[in-house]
C-alpha positions in Angstrom: 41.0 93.8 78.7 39.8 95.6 82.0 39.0 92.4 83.7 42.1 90.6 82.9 44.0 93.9 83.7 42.3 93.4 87.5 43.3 90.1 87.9 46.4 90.1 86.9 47.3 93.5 89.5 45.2 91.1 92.2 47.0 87.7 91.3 50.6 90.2 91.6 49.2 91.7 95.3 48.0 88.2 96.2 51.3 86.6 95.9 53.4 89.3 97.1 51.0 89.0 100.5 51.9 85.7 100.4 55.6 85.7 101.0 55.5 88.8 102.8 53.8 86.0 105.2 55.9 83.7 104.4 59.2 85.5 104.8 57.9 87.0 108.3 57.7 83.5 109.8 61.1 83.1 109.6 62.6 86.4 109.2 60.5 89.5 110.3 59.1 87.6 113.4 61.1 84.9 114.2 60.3 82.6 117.5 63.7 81.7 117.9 66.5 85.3 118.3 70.1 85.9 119.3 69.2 87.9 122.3 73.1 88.2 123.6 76.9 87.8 123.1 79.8 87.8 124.6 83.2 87.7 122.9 85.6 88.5 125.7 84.8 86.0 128.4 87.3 86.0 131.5 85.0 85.5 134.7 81.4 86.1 133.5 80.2 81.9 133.1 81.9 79.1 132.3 81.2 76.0 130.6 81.2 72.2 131.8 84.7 72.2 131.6 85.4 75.1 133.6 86.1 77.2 130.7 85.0 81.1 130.1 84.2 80.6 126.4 82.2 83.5 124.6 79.1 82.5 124.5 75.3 83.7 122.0 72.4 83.7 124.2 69.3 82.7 121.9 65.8 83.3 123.4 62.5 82.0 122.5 60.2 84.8 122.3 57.4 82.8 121.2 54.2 81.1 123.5 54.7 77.7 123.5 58.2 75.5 122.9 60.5 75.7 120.0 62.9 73.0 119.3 66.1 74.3 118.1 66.1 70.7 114.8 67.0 72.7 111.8 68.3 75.5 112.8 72.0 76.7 112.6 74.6 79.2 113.7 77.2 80.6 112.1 80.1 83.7 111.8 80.5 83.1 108.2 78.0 84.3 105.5 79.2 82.1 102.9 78.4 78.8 105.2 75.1 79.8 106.7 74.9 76.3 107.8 78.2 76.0 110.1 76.8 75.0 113.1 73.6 72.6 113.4 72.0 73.4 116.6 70.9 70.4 118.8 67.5 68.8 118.7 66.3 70.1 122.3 63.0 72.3 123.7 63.4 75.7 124.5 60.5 76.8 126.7 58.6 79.9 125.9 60.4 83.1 126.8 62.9 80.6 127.9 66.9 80.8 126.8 69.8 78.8 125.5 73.7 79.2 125.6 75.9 78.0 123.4 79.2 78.5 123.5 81.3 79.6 121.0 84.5 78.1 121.5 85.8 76.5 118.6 85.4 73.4 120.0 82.1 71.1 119.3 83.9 67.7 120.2 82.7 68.9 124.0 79.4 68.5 122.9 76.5 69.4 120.9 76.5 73.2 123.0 79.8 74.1 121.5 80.2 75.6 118.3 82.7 75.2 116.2 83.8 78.6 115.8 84.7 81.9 118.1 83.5 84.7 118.4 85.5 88.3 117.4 86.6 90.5 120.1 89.0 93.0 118.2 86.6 93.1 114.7 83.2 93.4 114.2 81.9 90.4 113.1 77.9 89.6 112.0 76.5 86.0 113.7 73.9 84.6 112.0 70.8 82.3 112.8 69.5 80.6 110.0 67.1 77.9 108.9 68.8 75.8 106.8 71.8 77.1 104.6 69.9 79.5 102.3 67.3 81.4 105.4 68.4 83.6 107.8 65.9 84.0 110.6 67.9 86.9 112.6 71.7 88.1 112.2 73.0 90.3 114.5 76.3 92.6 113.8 78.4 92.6 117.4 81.0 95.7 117.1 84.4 96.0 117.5 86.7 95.9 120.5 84.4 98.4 122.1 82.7 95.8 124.3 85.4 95.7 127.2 86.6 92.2 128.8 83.0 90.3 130.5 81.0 92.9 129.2 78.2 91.2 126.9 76.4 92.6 123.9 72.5 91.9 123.6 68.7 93.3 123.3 68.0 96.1 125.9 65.0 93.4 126.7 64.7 90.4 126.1 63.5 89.8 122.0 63.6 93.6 121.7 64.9 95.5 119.2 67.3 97.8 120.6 70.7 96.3 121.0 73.5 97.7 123.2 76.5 97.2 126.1 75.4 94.9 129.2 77.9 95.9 131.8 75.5 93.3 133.8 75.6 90.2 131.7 72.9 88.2 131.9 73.6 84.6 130.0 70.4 82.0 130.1 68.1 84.8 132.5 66.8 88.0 131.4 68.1 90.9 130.0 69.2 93.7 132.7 69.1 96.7 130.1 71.8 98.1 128.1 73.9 101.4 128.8 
């Protein structure tokens, strides 16, 4: 009775190792993070139509290149999968902007949603519909007009104000 006891606890440790492993390749320590937002964009960047759309930086913390196939953005927790992000390399350490404008017929860098600048609002990057791999909640109207919201350094995990907006380069450090 012992024995079986034994195995049982180690079968029950075993698999909760497992997906702890499991779960932290796509959401404890995930290669591909939101790293920035902006959701009031008058003068900061603008887009291939001469447009200052808000914008999510995502950054690739991890060693070697990540493609973004299968992954997906989104404002909405019911529809995880809103936003397919294009098949394309992101370098190691390297970034990505995507604009959220509301309007992906521009191409396959526009999503097809905006960003809040008056409500908080949670953004979401997901594997597929059911995973989220990091979700970030950007506050309310306290971010003022060109003023971004991301990681104090790049992949870190304090967040806060970037008077100095930094979209596709490094972080500069929040206030």
């Amino acid at each position: 009775m012992r024995l079986i006891f034994m195995v049982v606890v180690v079968a029950f440790f075993a698999q909760c190792q497992w997906k702890k492993n499991v779960n932290s390749l796509t959401q404890s320590d995930p290669t591909m993070v939101i790293n920035e937002l902006m959701s009031d964009n008058k003068s900061t960047i603008y887009d291939e139509k001469h447009e200052a759309d808000d914008w999510i930086e995502l950054y690739n913390t991890g060693k070697s290149s990540t493609n973004l196939k299968g992954l997906f953005l989104s404002n909405d927790s019911t529809k995880l999968d809103k936003f397919p992000l294009p098949d394309t390399l992101v370098p190691s350490h390297g970034y990505i902007v995507i604009w959220a404008d509301n309007d992906d017929k521009q191409g396959s860098l526009h999503a097809p949603f905006k960003l809040s600048k008056d409500d908080p609002e949670t953004i979401f990057l997901t594997q597929g519909a059911n995973t989220i791999v990091n979700r970030i909640l950007l506050p309310d109207s306290t971010i003022s007009e060109d003023e971004s919201y991301g990681r104090w350094t790049d992949g870190a995990e304090t967040w806060g104000k970037q008077k100095q907006p930094t979209p596709g380069s490094a972080n500069s450090g929040g206030q």
